[in-house]
PDB file of N, CA, C, O and CB in Angstrom:
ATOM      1  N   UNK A   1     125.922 116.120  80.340  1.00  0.00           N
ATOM      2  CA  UNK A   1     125.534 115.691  81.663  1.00  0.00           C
ATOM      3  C   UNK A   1     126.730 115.513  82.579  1.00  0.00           C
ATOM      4  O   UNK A   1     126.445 115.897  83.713  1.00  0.00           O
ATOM      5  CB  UNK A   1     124.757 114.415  81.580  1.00  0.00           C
ATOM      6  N   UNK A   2     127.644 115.180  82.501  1.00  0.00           N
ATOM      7  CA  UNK A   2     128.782 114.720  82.764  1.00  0.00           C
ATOM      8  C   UNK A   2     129.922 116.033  82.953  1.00  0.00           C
ATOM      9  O   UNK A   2     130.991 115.645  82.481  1.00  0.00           O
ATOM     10  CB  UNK A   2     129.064 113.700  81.635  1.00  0.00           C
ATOM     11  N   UNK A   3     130.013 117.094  83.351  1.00  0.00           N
ATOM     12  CA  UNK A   3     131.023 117.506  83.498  1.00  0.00           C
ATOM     13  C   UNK A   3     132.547 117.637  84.119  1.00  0.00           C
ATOM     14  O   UNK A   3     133.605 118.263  84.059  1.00  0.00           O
ATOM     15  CB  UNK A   3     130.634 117.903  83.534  1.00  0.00           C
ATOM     16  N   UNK A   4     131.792 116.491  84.800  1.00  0.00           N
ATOM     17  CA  UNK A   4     133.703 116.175  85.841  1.00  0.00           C
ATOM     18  C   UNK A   4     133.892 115.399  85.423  1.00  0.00           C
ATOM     19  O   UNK A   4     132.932 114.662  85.199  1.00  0.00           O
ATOM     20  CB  UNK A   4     134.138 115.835  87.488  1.00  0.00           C
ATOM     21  N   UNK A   5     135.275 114.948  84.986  1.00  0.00           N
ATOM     22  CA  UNK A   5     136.234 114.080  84.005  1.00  0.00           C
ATOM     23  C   UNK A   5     136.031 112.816  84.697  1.00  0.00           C
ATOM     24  O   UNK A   5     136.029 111.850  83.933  1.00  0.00           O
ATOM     25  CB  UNK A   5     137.960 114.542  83.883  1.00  0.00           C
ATOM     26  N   UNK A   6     135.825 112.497  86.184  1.00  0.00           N
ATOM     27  CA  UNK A   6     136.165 111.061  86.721  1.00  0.00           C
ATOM     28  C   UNK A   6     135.016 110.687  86.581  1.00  0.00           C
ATOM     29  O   UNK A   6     134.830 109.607  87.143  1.00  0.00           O
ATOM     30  CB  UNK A   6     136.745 110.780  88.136  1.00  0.00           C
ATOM     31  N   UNK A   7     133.739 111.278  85.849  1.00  0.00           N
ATOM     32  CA  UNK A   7     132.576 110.248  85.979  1.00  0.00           C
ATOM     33  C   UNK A   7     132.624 110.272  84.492  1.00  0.00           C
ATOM     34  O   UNK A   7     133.309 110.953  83.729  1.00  0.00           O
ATOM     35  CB  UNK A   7     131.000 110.654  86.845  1.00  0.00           C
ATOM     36  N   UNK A   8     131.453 109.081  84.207  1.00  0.00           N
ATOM     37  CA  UNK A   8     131.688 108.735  82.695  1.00  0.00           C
ATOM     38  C   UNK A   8     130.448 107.545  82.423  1.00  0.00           C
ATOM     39  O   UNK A   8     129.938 106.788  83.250  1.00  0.00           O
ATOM     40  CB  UNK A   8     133.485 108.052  82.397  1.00  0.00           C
ATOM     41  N   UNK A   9     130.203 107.663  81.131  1.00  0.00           N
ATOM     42  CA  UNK A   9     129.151 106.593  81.176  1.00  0.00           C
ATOM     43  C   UNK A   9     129.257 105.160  81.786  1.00  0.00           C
ATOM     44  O   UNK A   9     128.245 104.480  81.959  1.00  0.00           O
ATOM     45  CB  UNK A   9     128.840 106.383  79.927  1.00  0.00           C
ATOM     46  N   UNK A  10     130.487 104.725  82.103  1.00  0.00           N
ATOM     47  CA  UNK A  10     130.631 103.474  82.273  1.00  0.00           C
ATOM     48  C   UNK A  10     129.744 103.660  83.870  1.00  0.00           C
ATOM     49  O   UNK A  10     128.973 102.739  84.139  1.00  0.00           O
ATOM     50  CB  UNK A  10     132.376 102.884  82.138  1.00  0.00           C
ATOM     51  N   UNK A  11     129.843 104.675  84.762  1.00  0.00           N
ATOM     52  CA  UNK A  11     129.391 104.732  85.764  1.00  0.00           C
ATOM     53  C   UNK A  11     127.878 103.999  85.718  1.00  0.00           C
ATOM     54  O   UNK A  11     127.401 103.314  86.623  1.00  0.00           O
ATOM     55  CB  UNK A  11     129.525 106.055  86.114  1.00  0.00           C
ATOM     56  N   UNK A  12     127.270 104.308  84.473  1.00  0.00           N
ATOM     57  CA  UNK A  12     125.436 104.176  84.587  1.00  0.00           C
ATOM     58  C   UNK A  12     125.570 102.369  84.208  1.00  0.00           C
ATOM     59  O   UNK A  12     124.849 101.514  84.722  1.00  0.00           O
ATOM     60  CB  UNK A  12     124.172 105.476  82.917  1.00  0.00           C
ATOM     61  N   UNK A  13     126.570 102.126  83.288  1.00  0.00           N
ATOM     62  CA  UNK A  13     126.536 100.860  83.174  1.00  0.00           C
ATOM     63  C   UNK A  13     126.985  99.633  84.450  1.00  0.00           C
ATOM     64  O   UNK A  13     126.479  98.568  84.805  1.00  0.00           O
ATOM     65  CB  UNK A  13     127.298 100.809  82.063  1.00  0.00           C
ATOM     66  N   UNK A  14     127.952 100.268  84.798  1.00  0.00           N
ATOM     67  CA  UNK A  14     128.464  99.612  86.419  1.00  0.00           C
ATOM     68  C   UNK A  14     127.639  99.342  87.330  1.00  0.00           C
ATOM     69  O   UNK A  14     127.615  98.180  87.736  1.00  0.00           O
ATOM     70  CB  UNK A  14     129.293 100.435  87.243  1.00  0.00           C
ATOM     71  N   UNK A  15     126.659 100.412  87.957  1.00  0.00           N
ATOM     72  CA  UNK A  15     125.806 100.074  88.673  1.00  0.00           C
ATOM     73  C   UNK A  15     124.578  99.891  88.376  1.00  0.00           C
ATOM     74  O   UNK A  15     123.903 100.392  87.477  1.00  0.00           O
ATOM     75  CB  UNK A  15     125.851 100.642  89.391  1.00  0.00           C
ATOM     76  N   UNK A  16     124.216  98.865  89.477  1.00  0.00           N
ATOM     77  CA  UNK A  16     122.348  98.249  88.704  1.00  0.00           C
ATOM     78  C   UNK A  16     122.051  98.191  90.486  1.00  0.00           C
ATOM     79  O   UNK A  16     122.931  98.129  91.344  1.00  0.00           O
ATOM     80  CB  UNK A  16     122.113  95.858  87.345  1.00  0.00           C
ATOM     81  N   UNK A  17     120.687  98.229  90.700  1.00  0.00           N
ATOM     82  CA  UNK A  17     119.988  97.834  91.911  1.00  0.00           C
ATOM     83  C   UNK A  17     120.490  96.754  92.263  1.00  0.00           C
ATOM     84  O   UNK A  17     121.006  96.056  91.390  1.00  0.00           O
ATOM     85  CB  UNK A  17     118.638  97.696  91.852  1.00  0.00           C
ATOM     86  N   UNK A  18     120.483  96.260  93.789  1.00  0.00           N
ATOM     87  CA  UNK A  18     121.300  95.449  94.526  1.00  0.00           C
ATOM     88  C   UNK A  18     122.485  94.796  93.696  1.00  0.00           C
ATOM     89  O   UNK A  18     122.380  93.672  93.207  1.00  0.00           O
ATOM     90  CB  UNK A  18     120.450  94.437  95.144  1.00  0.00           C
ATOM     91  N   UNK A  19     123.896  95.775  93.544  1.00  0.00           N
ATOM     92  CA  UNK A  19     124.488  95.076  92.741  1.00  0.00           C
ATOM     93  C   UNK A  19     125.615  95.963  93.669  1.00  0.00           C
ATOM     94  O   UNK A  19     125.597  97.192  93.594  1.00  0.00           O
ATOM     95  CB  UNK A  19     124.178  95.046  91.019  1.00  0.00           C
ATOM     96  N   UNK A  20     126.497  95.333  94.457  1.00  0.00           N
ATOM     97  CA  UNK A  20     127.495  95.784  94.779  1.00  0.00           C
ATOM     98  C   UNK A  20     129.096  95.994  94.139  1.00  0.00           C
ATOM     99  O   UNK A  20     129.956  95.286  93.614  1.00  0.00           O
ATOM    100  CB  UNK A  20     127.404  95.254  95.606  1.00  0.00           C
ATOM    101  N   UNK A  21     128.898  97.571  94.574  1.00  0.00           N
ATOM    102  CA  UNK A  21     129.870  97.946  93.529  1.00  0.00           C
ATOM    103  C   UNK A  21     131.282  98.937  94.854  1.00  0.00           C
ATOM    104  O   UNK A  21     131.132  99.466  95.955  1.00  0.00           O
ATOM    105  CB  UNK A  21     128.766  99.234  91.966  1.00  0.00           C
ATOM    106  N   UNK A  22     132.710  98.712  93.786  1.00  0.00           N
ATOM    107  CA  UNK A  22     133.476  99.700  94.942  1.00  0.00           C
ATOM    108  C   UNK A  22     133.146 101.530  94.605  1.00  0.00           C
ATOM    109  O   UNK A  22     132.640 101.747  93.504  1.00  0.00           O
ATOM    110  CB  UNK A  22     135.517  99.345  94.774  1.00  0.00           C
ATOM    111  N   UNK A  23     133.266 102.066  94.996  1.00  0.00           N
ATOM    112  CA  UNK A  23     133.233 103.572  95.220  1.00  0.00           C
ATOM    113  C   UNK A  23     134.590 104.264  95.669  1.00  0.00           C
ATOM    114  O   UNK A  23     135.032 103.878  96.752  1.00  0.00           O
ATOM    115  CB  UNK A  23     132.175 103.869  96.308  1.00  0.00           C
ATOM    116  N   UNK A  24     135.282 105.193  95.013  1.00  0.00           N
ATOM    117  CA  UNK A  24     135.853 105.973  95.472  1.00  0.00           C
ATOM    118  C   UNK A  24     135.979 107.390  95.453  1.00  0.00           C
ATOM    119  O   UNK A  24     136.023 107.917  94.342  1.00  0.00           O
ATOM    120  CB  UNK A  24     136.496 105.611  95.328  1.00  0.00           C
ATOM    121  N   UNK A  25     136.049 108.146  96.514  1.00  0.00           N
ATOM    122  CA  UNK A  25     135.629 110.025  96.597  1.00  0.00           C
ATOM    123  C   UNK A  25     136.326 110.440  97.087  1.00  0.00           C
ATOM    124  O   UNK A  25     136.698 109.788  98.063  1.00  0.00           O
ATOM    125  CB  UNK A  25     134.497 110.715  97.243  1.00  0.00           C
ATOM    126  N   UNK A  26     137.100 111.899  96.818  1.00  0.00           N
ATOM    127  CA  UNK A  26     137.406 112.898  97.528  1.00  0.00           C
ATOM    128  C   UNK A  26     136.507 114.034  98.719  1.00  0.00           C
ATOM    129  O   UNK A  26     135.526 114.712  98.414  1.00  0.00           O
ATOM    130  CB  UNK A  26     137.844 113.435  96.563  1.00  0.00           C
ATOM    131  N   UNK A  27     136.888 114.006  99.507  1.00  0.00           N
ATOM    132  CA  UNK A  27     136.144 114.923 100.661  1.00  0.00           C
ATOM    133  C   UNK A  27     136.409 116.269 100.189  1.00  0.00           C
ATOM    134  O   UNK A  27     137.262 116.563  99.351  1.00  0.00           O
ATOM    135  CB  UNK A  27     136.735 114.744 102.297  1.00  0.00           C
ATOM    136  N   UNK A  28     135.439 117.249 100.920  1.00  0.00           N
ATOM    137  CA  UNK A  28     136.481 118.411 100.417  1.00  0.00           C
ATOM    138  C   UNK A  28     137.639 118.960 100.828  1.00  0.00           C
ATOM    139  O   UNK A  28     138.161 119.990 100.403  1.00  0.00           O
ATOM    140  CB  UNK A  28     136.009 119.364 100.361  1.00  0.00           C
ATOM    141  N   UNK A  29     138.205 117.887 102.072  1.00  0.00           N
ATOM    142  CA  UNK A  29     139.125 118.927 102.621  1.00  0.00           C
ATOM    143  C   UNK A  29     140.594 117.533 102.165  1.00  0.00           C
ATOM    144  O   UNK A  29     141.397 117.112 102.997  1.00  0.00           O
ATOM    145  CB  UNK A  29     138.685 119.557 104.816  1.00  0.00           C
ATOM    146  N   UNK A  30     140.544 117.093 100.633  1.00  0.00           N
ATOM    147  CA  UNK A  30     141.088 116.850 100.323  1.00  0.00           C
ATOM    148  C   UNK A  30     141.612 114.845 100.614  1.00  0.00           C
ATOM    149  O   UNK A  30     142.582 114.309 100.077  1.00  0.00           O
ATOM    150  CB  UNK A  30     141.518 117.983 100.551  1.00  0.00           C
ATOM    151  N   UNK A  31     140.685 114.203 101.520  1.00  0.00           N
ATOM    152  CA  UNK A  31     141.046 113.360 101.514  1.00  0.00           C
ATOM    153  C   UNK A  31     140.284 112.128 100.828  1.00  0.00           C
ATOM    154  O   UNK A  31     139.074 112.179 100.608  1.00  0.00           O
ATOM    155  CB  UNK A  31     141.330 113.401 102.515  1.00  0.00           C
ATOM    156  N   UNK A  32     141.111 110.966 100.490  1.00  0.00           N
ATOM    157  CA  UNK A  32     140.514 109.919  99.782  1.00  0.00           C
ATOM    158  C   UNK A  32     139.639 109.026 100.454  1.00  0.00           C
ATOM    159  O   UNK A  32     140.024 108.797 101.601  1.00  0.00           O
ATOM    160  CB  UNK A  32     141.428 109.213  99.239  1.00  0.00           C
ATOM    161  N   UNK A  33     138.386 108.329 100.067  1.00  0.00           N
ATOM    162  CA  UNK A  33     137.017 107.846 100.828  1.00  0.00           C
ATOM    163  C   UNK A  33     137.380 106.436  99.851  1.00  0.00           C
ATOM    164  O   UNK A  33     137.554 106.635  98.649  1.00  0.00           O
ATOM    165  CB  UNK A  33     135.143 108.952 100.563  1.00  0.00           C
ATOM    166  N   UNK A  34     137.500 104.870 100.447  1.00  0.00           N
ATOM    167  CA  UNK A  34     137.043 104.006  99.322  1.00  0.00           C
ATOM    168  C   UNK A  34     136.112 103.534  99.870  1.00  0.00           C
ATOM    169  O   UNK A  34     136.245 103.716 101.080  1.00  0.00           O
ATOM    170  CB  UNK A  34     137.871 103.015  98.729  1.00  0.00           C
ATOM    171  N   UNK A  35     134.915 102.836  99.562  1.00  0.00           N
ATOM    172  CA  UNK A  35     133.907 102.172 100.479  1.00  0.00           C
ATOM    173  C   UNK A  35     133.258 101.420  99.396  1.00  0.00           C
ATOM    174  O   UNK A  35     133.131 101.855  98.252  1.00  0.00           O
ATOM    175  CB  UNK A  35     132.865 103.184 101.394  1.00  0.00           C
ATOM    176  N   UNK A  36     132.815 100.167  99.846  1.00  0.00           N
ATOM    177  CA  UNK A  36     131.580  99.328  99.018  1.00  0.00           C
ATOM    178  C   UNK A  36     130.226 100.021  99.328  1.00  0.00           C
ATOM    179  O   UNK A  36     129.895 100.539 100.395  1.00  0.00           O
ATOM    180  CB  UNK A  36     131.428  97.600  99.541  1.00  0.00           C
ATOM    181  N   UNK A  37     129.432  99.914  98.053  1.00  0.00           N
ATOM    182  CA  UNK A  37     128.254 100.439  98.024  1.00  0.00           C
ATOM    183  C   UNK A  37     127.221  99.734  97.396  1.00  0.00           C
ATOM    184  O   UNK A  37     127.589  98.657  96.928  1.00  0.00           O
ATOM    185  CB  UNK A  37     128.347 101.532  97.547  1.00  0.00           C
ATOM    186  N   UNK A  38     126.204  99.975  97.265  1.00  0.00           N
ATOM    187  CA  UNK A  38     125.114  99.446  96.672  1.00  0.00           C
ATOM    188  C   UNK A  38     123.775 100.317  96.392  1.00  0.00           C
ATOM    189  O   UNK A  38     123.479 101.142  97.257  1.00  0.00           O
ATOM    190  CB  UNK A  38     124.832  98.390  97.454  1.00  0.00           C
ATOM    191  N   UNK A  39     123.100 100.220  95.466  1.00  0.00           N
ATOM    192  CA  UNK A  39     122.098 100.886  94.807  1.00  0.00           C
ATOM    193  C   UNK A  39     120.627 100.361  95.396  1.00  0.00           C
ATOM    194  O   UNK A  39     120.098  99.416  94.812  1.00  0.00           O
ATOM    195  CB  UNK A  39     122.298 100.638  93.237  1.00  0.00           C
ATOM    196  N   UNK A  40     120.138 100.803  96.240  1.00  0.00           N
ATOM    197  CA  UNK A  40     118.480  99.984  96.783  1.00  0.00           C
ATOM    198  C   UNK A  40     117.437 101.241  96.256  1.00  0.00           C
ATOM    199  O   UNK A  40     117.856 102.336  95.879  1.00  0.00           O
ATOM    200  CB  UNK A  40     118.250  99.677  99.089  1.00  0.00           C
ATOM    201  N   UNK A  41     115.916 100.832  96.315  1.00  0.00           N
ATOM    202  CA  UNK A  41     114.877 101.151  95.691  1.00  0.00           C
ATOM    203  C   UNK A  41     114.582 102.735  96.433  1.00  0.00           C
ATOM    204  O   UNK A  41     113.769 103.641  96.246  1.00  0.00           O
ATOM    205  CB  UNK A  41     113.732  99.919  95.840  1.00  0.00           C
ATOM    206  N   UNK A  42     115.515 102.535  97.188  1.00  0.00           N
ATOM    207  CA  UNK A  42     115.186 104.244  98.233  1.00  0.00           C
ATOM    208  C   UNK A  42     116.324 105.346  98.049  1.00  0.00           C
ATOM    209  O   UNK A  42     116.225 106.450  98.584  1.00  0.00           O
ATOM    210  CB  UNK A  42     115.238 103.961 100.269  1.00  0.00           C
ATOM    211  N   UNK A  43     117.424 104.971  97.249  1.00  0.00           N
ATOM    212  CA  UNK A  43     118.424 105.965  96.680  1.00  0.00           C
ATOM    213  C   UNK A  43     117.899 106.802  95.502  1.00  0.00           C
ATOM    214  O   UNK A  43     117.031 106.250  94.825  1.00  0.00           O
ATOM    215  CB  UNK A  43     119.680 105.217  96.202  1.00  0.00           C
ATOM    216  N   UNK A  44     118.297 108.110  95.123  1.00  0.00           N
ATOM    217  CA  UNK A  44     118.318 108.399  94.322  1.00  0.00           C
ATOM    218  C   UNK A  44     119.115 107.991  93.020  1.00  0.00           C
ATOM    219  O   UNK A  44     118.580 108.184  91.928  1.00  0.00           O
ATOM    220  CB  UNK A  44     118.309 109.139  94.711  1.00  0.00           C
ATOM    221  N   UNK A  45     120.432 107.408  93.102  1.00  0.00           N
ATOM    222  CA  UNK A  45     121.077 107.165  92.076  1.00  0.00           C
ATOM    223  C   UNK A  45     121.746 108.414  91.457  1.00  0.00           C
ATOM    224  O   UNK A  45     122.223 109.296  92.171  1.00  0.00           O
ATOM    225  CB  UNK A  45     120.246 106.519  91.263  1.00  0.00           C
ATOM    226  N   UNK A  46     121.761 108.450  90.413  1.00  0.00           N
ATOM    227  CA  UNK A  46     122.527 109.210  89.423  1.00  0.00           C
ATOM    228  C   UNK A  46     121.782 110.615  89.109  1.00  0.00           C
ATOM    229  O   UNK A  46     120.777 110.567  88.400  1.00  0.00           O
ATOM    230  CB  UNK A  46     122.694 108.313  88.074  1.00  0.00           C
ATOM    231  N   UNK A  47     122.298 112.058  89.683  1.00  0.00           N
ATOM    232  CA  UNK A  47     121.854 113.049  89.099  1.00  0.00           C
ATOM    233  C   UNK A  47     122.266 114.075  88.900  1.00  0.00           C
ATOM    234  O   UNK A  47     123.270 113.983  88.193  1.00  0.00           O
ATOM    235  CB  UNK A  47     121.145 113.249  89.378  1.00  0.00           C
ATOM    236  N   UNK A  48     121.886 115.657  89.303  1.00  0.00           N
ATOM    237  CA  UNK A  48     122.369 116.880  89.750  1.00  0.00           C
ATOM    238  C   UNK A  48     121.781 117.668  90.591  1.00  0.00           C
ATOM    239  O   UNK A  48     120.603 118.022  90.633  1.00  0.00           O
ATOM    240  CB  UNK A  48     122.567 117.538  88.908  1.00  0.00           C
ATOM    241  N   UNK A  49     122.863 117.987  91.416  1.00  0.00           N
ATOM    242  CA  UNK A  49     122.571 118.877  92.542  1.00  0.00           C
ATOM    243  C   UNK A  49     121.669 120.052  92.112  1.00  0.00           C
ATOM    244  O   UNK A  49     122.124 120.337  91.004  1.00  0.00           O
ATOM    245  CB  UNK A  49     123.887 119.413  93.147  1.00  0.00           C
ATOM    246  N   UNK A  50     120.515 121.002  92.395  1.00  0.00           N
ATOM    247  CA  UNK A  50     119.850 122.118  92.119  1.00  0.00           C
ATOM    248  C   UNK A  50     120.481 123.037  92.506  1.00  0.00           C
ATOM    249  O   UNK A  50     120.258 123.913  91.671  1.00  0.00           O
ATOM    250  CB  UNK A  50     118.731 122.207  92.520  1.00  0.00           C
ATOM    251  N   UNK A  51     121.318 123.536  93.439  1.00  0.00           N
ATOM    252  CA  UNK A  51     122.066 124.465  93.826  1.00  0.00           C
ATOM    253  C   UNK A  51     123.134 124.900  92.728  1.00  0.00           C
ATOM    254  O   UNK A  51     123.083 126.106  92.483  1.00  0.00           O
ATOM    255  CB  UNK A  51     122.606 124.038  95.029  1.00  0.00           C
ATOM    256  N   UNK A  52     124.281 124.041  91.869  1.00  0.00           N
ATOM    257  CA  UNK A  52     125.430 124.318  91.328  1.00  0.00           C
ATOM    258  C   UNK A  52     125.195 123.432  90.534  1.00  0.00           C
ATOM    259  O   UNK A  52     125.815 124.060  89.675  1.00  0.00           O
ATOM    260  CB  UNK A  52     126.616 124.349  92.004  1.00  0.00           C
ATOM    261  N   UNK A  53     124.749 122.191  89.789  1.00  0.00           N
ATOM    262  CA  UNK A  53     124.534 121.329  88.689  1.00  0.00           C
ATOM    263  C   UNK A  53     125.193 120.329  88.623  1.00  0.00           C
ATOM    264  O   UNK A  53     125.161 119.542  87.677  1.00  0.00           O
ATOM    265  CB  UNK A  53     124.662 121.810  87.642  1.00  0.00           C
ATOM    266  N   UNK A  54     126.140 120.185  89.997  1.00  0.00           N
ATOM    267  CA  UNK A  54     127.233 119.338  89.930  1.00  0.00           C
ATOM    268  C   UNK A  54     126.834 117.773  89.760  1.00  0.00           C
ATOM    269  O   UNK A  54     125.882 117.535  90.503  1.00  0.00           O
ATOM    270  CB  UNK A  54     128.048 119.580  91.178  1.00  0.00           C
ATOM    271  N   UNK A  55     127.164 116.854  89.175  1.00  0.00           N
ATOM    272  CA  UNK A  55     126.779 115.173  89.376  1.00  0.00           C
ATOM    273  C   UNK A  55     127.011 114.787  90.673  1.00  0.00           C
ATOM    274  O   UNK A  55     128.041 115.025  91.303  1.00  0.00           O
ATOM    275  CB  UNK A  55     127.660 114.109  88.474  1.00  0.00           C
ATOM    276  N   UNK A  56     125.749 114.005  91.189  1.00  0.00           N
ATOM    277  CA  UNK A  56     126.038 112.997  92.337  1.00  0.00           C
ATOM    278  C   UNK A  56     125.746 111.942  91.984  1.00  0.00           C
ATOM    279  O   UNK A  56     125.358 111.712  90.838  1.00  0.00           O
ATOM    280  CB  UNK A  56     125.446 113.132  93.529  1.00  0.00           C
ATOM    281  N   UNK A  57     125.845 111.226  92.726  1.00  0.00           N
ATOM    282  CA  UNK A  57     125.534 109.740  93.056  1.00  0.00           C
ATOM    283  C   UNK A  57     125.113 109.399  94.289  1.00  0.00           C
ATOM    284  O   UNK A  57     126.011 109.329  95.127  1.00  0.00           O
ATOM    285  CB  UNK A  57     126.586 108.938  92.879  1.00  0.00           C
ATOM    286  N   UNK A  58     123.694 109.097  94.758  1.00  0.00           N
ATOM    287  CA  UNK A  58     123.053 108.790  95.910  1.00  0.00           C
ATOM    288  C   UNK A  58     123.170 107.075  96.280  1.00  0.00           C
ATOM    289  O   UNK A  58     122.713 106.218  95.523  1.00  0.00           O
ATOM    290  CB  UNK A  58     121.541 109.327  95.701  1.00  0.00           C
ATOM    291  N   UNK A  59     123.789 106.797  97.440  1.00  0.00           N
ATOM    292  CA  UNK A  59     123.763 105.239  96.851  1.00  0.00           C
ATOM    293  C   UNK A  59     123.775 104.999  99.049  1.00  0.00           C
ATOM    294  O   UNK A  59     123.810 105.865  99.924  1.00  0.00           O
ATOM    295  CB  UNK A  59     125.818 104.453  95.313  1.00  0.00           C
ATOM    296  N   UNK A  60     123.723 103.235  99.170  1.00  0.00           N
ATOM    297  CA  UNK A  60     124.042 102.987  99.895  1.00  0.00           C
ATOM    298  C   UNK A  60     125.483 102.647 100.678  1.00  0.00           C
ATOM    299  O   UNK A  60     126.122 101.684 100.256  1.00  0.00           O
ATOM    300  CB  UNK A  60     123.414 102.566  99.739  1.00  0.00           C
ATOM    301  N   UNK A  61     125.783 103.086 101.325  1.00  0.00           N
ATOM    302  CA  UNK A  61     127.215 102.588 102.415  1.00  0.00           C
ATOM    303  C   UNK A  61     127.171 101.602 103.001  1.00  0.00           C
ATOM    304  O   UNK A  61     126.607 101.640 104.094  1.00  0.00           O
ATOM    305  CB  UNK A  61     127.596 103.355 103.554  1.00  0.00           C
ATOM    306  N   UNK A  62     127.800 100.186 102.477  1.00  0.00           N
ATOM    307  CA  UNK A  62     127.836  99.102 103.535  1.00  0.00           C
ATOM    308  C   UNK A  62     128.675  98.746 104.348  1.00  0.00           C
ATOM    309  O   UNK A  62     128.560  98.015 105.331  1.00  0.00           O
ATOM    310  CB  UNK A  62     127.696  98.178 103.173  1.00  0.00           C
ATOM    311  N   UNK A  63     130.113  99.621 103.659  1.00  0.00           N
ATOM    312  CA  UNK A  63     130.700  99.909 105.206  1.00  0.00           C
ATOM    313  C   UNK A  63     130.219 100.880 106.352  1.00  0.00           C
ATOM    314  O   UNK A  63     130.509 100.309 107.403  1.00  0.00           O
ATOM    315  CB  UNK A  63     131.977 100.374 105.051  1.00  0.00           C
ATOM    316  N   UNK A  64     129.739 101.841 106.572  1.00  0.00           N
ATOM    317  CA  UNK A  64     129.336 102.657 107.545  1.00  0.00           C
ATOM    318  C   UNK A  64     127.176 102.643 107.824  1.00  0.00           C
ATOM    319  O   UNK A  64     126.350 103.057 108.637  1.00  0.00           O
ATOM    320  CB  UNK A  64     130.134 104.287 106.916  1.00  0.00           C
ATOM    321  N   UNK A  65     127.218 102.030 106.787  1.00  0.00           N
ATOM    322  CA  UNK A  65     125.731 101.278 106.823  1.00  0.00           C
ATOM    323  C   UNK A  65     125.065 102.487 107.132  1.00  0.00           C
ATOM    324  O   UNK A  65     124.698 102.732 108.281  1.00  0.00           O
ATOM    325  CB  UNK A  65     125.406  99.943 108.016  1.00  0.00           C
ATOM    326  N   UNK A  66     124.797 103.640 105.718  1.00  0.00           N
ATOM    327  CA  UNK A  66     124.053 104.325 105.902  1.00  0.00           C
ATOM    328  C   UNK A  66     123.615 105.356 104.416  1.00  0.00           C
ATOM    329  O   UNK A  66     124.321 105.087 103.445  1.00  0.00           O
ATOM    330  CB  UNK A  66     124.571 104.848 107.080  1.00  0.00           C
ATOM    331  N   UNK A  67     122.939 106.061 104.264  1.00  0.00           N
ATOM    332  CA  UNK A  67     122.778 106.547 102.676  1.00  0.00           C
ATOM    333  C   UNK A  67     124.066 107.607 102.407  1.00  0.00           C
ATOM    334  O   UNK A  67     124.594 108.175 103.363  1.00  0.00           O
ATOM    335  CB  UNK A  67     121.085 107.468 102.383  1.00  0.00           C
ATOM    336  N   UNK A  68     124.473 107.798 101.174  1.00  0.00           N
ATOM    337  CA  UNK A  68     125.551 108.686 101.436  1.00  0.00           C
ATOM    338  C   UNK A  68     125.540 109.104  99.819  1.00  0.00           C
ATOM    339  O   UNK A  68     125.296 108.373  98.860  1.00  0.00           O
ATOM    340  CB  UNK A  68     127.069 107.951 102.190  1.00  0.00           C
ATOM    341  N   UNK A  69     125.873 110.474  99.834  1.00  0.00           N
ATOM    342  CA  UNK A  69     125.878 111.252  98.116  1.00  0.00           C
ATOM    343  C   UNK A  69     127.465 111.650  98.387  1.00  0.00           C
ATOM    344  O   UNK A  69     128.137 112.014  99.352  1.00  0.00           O
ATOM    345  CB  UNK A  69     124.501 113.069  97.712  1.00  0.00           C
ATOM    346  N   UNK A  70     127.618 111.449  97.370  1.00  0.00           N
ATOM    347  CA  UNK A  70     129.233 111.170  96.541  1.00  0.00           C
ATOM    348  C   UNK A  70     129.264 112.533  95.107  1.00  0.00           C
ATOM    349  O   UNK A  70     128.487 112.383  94.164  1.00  0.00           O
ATOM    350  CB  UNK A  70     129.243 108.940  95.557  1.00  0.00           C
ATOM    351  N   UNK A  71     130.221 113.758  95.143  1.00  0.00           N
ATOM    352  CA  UNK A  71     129.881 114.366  93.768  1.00  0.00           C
ATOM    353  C   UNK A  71     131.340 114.561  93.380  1.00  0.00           C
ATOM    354  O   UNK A  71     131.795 115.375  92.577  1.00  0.00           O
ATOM    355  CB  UNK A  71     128.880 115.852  93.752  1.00  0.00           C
ATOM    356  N   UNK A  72     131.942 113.707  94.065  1.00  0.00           N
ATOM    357  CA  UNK A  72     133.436 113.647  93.190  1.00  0.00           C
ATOM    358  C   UNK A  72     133.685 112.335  93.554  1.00  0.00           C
ATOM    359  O   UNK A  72     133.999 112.058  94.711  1.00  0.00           O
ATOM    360  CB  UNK A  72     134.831 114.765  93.630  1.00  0.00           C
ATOM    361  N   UNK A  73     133.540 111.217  92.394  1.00  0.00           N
ATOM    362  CA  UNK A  73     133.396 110.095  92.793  1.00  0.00           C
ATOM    363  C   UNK A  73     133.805 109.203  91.108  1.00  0.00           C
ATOM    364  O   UNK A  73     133.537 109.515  89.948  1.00  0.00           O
ATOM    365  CB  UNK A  73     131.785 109.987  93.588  1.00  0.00           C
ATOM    366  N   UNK A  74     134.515 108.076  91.678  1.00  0.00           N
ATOM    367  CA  UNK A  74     135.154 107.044  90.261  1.00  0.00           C
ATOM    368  C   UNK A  74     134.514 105.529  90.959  1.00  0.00           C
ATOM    369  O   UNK A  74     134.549 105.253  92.159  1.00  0.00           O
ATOM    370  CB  UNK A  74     137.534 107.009  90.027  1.00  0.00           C
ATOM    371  N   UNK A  75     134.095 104.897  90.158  1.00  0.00           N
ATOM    372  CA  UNK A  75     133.828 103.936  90.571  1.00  0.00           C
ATOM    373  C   UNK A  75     135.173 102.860  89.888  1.00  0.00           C
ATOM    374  O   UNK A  75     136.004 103.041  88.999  1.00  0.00           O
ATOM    375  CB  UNK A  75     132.307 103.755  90.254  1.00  0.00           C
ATOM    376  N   UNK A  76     134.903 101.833  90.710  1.00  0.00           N
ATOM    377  CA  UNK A  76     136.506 100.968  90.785  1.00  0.00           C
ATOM    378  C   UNK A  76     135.783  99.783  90.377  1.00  0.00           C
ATOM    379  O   UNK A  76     136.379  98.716  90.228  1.00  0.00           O
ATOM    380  CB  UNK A  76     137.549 100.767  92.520  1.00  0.00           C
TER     381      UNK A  76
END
């Protein structure tokens, strides 16, 4: 399930519904994203993209206060 090295099971254990957690991602045009996040009943959470199979993570942004998918992403 897991093919990119920075995600890892600890990811599924880290986050739980309303449980704020840090997030950090690369963009693609190379730059670093840190932001607090949180898991609510309207995210997807943890999966794979249908296009390429890649892992995301669907979660909330409470700094920019809005839904946001993450597929190169370490949680802190």
């Amino acid at each position: 399930m897991w093919d990119n090295p920075t995600h890892n099971r600890k990811d599924e254990m880290t986050i739980s519904n309303n449980k704020k957690f840090k997030i950090k991602y690369t963009k693609q045009d190379g730059e670093e994203v840190r932001r607090i996040g949180i898991l609510t009943d309207e995210c997807r959470g943890l999966g794979n993209r249908q296009k390429d199979n890649r892992p995301f993570l669907h979660y909330y942004d409470l700094d920019k206060k809005g839904y946001r998918y993450a597929t190169n992403w370490e949680i802190l």
